[in-house]
C-alpha positions as CSV (number, residue, x, y, z in Angstrom):
1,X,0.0,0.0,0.0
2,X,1.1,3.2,-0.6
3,X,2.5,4.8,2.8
4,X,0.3,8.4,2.5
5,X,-1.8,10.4,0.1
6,X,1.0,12.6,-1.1
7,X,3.3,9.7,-2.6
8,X,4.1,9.0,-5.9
9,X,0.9,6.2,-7.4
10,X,2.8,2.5,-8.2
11,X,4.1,2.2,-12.4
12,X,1.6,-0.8,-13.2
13,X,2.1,-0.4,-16.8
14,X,4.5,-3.2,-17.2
15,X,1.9,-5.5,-15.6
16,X,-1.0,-4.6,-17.4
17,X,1.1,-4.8,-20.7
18,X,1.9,-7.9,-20.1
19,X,-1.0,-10.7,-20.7
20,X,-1.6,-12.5,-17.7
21,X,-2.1,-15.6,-19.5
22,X,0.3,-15.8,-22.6
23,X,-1.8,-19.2,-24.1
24,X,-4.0,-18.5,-26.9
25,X,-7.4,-19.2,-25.4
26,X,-6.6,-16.4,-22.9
27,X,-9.9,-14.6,-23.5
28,X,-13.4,-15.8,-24.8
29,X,-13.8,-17.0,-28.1
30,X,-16.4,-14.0,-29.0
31,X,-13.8,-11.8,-28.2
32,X,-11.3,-12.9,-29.9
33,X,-13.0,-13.9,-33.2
34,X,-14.8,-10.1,-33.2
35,X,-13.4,-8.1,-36.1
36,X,-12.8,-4.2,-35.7
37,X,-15.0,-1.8,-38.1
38,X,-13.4,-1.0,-41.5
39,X,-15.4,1.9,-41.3
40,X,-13.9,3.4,-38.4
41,X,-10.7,2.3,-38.8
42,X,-10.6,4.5,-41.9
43,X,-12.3,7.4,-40.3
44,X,-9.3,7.5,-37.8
45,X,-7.0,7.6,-40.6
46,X,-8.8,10.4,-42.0
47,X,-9.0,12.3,-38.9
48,X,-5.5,11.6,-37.8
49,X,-5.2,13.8,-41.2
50,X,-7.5,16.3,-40.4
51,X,-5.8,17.0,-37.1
52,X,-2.1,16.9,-38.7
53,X,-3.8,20.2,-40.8
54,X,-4.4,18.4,-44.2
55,X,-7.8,19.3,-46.3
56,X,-9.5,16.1,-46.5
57,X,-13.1,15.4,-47.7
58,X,-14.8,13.1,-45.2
59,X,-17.1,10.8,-47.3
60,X,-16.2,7.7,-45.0
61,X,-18.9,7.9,-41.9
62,X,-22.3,7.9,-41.4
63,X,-22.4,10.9,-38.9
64,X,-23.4,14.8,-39.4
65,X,-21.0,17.2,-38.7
66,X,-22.7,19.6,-36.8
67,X,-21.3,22.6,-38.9
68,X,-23.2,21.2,-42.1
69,X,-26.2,19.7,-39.8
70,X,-27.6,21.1,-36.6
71,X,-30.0,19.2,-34.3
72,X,-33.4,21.2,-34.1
73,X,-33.5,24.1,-32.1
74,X,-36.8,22.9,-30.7
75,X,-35.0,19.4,-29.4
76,X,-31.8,21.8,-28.3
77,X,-34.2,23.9,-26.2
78,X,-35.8,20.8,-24.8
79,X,-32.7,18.7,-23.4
80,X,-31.8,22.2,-21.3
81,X,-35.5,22.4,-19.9
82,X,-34.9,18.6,-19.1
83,X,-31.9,19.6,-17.4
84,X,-33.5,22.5,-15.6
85,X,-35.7,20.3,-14.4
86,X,-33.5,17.9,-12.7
87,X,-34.6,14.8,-15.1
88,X,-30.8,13.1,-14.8
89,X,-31.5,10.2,-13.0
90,X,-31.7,6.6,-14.0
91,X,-34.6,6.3,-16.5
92,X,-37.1,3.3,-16.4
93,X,-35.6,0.5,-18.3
94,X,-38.2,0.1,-20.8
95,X,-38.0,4.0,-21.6
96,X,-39.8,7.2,-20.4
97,X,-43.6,6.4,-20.9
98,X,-44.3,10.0,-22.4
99,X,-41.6,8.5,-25.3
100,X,-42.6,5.2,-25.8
101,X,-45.8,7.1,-26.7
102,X,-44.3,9.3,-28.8
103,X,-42.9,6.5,-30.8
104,X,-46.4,4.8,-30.7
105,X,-48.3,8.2,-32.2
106,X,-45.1,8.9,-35.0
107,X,-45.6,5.4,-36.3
108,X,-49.1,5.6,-37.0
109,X,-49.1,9.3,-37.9
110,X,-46.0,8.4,-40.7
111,X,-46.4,5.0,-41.1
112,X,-49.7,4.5,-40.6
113,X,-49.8,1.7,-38.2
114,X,-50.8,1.6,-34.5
115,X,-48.9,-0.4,-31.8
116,X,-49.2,-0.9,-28.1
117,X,-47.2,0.8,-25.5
118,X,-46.0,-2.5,-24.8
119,X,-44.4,-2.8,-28.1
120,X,-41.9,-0.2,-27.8
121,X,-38.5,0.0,-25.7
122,X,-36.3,2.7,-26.1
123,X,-32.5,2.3,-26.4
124,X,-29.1,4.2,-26.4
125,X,-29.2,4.8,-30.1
126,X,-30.3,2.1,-33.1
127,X,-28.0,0.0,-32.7
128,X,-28.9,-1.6,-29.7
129,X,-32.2,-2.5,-31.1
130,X,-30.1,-4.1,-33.8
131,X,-28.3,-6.2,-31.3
132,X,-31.5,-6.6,-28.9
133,X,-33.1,-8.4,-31.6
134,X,-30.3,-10.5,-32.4
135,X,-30.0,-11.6,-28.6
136,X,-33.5,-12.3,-28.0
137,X,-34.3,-13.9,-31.0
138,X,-31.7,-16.2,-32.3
139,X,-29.5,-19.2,-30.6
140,X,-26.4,-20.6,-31.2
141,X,-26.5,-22.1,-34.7
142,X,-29.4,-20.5,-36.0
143,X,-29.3,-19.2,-39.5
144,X,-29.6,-15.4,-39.8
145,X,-30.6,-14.2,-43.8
146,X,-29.5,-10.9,-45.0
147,X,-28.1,-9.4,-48.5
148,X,-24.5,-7.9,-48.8
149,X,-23.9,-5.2,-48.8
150,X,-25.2,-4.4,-45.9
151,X,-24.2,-2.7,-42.3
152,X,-22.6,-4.8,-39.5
153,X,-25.0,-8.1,-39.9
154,X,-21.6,-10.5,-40.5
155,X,-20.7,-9.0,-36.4
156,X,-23.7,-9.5,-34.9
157,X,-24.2,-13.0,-36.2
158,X,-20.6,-13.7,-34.9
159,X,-21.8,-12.1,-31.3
160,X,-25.0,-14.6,-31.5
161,X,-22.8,-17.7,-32.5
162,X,-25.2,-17.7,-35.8
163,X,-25.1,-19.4,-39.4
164,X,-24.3,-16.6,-41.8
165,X,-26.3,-16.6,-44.9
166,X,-25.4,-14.0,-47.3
167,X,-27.1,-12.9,-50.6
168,X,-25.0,-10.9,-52.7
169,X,-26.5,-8.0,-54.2
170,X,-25.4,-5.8,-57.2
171,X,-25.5,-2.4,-58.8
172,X,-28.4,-3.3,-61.2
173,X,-30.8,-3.8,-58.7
174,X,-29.8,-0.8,-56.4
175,X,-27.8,-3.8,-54.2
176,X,-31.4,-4.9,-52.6
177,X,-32.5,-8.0,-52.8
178,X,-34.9,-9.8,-54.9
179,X,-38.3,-12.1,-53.6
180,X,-36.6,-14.9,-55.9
181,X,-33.0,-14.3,-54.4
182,X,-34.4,-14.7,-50.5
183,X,-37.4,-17.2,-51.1
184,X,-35.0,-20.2,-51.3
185,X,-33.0,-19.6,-48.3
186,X,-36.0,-18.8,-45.7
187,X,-36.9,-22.6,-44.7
188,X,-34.5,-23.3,-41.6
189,X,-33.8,-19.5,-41.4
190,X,-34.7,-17.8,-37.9
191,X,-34.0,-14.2,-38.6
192,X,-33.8,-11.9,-42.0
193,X,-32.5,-8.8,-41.9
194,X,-33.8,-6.0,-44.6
195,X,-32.8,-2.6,-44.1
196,X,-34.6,0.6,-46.0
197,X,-33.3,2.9,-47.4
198,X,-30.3,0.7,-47.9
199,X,-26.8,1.7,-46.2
200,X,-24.7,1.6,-47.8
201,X,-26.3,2.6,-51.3
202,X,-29.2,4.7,-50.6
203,X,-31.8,2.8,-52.4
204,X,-35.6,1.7,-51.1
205,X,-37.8,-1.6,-51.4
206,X,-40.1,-0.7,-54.3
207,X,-43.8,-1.9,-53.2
208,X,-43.8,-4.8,-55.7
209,X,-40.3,-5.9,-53.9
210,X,-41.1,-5.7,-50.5
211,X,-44.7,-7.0,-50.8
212,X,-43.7,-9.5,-52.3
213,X,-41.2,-10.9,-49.5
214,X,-43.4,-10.5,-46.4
215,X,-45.7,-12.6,-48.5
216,X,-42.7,-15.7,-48.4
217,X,-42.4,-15.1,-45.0
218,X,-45.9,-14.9,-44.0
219,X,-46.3,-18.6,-46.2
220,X,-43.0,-19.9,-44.2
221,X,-44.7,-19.1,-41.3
222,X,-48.2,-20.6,-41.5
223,X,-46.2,-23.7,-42.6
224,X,-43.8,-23.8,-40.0
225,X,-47.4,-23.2,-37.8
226,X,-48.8,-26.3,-38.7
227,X,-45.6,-28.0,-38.1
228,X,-45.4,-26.7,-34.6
229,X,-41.9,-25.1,-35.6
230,X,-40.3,-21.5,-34.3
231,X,-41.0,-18.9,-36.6
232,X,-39.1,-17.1,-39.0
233,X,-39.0,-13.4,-37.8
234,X,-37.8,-9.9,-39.9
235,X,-35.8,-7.5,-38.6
236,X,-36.4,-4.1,-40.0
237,X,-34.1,-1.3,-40.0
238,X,-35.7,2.3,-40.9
239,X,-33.4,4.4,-39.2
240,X,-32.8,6.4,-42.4
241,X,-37.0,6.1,-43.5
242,X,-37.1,10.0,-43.1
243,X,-34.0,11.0,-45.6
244,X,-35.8,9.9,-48.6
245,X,-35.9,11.8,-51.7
246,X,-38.1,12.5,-55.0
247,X,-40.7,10.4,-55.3
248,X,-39.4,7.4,-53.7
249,X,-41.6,6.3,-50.9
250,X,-40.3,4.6,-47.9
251,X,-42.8,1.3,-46.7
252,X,-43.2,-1.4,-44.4
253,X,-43.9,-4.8,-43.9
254,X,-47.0,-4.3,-41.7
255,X,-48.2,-1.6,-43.2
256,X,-48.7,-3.5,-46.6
257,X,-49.6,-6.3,-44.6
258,X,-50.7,-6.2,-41.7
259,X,-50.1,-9.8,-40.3
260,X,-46.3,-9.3,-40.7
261,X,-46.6,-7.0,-37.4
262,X,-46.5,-10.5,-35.6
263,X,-43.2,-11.1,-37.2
264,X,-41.2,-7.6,-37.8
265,X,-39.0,-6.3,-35.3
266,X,-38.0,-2.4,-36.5
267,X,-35.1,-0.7,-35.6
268,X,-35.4,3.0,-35.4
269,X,-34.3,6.5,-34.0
270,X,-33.2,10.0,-34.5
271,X,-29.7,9.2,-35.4
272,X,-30.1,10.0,-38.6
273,X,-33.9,11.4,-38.6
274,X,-32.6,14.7,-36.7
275,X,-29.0,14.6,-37.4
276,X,-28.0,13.4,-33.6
277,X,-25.9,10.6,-33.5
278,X,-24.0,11.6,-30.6
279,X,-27.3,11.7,-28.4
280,X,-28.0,7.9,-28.7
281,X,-32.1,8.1,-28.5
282,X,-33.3,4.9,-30.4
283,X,-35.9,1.9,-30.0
284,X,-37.1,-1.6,-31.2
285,X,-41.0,-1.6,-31.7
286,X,-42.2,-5.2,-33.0
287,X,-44.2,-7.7,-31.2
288,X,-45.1,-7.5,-27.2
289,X,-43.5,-10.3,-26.1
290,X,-40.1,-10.0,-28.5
291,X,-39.8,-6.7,-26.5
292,X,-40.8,-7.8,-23.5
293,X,-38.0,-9.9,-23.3
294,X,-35.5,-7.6,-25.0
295,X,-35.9,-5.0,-22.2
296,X,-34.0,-7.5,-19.5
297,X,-31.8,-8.3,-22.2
298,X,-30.5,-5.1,-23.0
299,X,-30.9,-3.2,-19.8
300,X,-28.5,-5.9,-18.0
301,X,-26.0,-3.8,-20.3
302,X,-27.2,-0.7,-19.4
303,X,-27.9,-0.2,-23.0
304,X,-31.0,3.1,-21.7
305,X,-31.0,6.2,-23.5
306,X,-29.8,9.3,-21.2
307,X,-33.2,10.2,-19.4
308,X,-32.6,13.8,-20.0
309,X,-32.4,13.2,-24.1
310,X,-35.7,11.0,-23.4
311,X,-37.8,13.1,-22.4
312,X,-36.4,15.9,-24.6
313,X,-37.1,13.5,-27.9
314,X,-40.7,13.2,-26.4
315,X,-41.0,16.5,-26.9
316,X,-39.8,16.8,-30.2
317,X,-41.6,14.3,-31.1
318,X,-45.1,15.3,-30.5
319,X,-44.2,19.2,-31.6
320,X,-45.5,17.4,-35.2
321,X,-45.4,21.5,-36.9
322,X,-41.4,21.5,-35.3
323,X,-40.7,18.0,-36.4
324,X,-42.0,18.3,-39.6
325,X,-40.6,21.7,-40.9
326,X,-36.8,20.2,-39.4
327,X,-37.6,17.7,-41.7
328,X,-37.9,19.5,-44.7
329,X,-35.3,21.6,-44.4
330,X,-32.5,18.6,-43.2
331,X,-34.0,16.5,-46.3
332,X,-33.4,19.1,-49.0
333,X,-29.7,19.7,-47.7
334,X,-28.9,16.2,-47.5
335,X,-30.5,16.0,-50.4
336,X,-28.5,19.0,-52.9
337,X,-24.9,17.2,-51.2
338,X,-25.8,13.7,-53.0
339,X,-27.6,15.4,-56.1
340,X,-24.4,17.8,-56.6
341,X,-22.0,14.8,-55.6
342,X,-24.2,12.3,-58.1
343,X,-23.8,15.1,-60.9
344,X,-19.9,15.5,-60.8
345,X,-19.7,11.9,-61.2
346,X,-21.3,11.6,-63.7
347,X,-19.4,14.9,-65.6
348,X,-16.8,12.8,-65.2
349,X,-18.1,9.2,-66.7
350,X,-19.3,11.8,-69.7
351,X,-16.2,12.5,-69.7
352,X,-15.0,8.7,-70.5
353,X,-13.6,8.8,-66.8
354,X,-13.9,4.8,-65.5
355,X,-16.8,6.1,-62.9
356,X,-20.7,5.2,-62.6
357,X,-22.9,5.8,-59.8
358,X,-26.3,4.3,-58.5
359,X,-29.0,7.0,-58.0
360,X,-30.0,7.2,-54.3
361,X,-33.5,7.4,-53.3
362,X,-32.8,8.0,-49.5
363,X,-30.1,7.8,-46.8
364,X,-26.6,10.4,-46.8
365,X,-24.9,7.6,-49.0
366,X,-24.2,7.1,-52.6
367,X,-22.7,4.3,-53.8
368,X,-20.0,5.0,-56.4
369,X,-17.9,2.5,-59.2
370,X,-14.3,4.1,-59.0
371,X,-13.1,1.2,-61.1
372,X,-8.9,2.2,-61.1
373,X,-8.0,-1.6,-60.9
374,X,-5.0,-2.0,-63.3
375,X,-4.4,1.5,-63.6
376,X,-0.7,3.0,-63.0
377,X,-0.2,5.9,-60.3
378,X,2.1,9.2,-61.4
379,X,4.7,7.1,-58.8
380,X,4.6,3.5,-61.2
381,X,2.5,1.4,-58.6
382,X,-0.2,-0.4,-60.3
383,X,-3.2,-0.2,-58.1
384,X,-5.1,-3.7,-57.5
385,X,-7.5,-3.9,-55.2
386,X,-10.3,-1.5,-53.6
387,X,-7.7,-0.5,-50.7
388,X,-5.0,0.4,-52.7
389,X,-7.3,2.7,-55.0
390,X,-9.2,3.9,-51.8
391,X,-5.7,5.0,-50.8
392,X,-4.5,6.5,-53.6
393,X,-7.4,8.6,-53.6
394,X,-7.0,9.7,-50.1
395,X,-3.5,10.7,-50.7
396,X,-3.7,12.6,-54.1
397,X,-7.5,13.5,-54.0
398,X,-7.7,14.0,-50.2
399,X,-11.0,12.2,-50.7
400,X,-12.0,10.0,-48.1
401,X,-14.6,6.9,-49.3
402,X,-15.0,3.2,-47.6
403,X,-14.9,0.3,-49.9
404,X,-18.2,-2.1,-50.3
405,X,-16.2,-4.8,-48.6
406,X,-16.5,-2.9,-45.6
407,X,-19.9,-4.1,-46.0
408,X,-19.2,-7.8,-47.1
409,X,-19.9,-7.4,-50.5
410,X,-17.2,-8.6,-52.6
411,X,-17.9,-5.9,-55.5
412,X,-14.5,-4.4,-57.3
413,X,-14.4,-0.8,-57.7
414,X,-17.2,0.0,-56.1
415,X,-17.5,2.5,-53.0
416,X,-19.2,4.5,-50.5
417,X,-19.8,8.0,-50.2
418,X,-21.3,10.0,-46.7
419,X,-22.2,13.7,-47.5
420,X,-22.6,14.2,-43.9
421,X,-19.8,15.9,-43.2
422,X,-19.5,18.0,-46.2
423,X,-20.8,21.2,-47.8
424,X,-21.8,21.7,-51.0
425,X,-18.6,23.9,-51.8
426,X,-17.1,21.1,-50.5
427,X,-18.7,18.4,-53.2
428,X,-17.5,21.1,-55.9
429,X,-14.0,21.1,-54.8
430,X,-13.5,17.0,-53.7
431,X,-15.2,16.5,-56.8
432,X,-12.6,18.9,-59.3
433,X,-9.3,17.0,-57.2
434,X,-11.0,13.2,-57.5
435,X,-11.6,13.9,-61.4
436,X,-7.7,15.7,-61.5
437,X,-6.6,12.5,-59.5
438,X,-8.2,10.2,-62.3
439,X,-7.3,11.7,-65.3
440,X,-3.3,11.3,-64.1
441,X,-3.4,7.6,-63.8
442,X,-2.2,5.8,-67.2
């Protein structure tokens, strides 16, 4: 012990970087087989950048700077009347009631279906509804169905000890994927994961699409029903529903059918709705006894929203003349960055530049073909593979753009793009350097 307050702490830091156990099987085999995000291990590199004092475009997260994107004045007014009023202690684990009805009056005022207050929990953030669903639904060895590309499935089937089954997905059908492409897999599959509009692409279900999918699983079901079998649920994620563009309109399983209520599981929030990814308000809303479940699950983690962000969302929430007129405005901005960023690309493929694009319907994200694969670099290196021409274009664009196999898809040349953190000067200017870095290569 150390003999008074005043003396100098113990050095530990030999112990602790030293592994206690030096076998192999040291720690637990989910720990060791988890793989760190690509995503983010690019967006360190391209902050490490940014802090050294280069000029790099940030096209490589899915976050809002809040210099191009500010939450809402209204919700900003409402987290310091929540403060005022003391509301910083523990919330209940299921959420803030006056929330949970929130989310039950904005889903049948913009989706046009009613739920229970029993349906809803409200979580730190999407995500853990993501990861809530996986926990209480699947077991060891179950199969989990979802396309590539797609956001984070391949880790949270590896966190559930689940059966990976992927559908790959390309650029002619906006990477979504077709009734035909699922229908044979869902016998023996527990969970499938859609997600609308798509990250990483930007692209939406079309009603003919979607419809036709819950009907499969709503015919899987009454079979596996008459067998006496578990059923085969559908996890939903919509956190981008309210980022879509034109005439695109975002749906959903129940509310093209409403039996498929008994099987979805949505994952939702204002992460990307109001541009606040940093205040971690989400929720799962599906049926009452998948959530009732989930909320032991998750709150064992201590996976609540901040009480004092609750009950400021609630507010938000039901101000529908605030909500609605933040909407607007965010949407169009989002909106005029992808259309301006979507039109330079395709200057440049005009131009007989080796670049396409896929139009986006919704979501911060377009998904770009950069196909440099055999090209030669001003230096003589022949560039190869998706990280070698996502590096070149960080160093002599200063353009910085995650590859689709960040998202499992095995798709050469193809990328994606996040206007989050961008203006549209910004777009004009990443866009002039990315076509000056092309036109060098030989």
């Amino acid at each position: 012990m150390r003999d008074s307050p005043g003396a100098p702490p113990f050095d530990v830091a030999s112990f602790v970087r030293e592994p206690a156990d030096p076998t192999e099987a040291r720690l637990s085999l989910l720990s060791r087989g988890i793989v760190a995000s690509e995503i983010l291990r690019i967006a360190i590199e391209i902050r490490g950048r940014q802090l050294a004092g280069e000029d790099v475009a940030d096209l490589s997260v899915g976050d809002f700077d809040p210099r191009q994107f500010r939450i809402p004045e209204r919700l900003t007014a409402a987290i310091h009347a929540a403060l005022e009023r003391g509301e910083t202690n523990y919330p209940p684990p299921d959420g803030l009631p006056q929330l949970r009805q929130a989310v039950v009056d904005l889903f049948a005022r913009d989706l046009g279906v009613g739920y229970p207050l029993e349906s809803v929990v409200i979580t730190s953030g999407s995500r853990p509804a993501i990861y809530g669903t996986y926990l209480t639904v699947c077991d060891p060895g179950d199969r989990v169905l979802y396309p590539v590309p797609s956001w984070n499935n391949d880790h949270y089937v590896h966190h559930v000890g689940g059966i990976p089954v992927e559908v790959p997905c390309g650029p002619e059908l906006g990477f979504l994927p077709t009734r035909q492409a699922l229908r044979l897999h869902l016998p023996g599959t527990r969970l499938l994961v859609l997600c609308s509009p798509l990250n990483p692409a930007g692209t939406m279900f079309s009603r003919e699409a979607l419809q036709g999918i819950c009907e499969d699983v709503l015919e899987e079901n009454a079979t596996r029903a008459r067998r006496g079998e578990r059923a085969l649920y559908v996890l939903y994620d919509q956190v981008y529903r309210t980022l879509s563009f034109g005439a695109a309109q975002h749906l959903t399983p129940p509310g093209l059918l409403p039996e498929m209520a008994r099987y979805t599981v949505f994952s939702d929030g204002i992460s990307k709705a109001l541009a606040a990814t940093g205040l971690r308000v989400g929720w799962a809303v599906g049926p009452a006894d998948v959530i009732e479940r989930m909320v032991p699950l998750l709150s064992q983690a201590g996976t609540w929203a901040p009480r004092t962000h609750q009950a400021a969302v609630a507010e938000m929430l039901a101000d529908t003349a605030a909500l609605e007129a933040f909407r607007r405005v965010f949407r169009d901005k989002a909106h005029a960055r992808l259309q301006r960023l979507q039109d330079g690309l395709l200057r440049m493929k005009a131009a007989g530049l080796p670049v396409d694009c896929v139009e986006p319907q919704g979501t911060i994200y377009l998904a770009a073909k950069l196909d440099l694969r055999g090209r030669r670099t001003p230096e003589g290196r022949t560039l190869r593979t998706n990280e070698e021409i996502r590096s070149y274009l960080l160093d002599a664009a200063r353009v910085g753009i995650v590859p689709l196999d960040a998202f499992g898809a095995n798709l050469p040349g193809w990328f994606r793009m996040s206007i989050g953190a961008v203006s549209e000067a910004d777009v004009d200017a990443l866009t002039a350097r990315l076509e000056t870095a092309l036109r060098v290569l030989g």
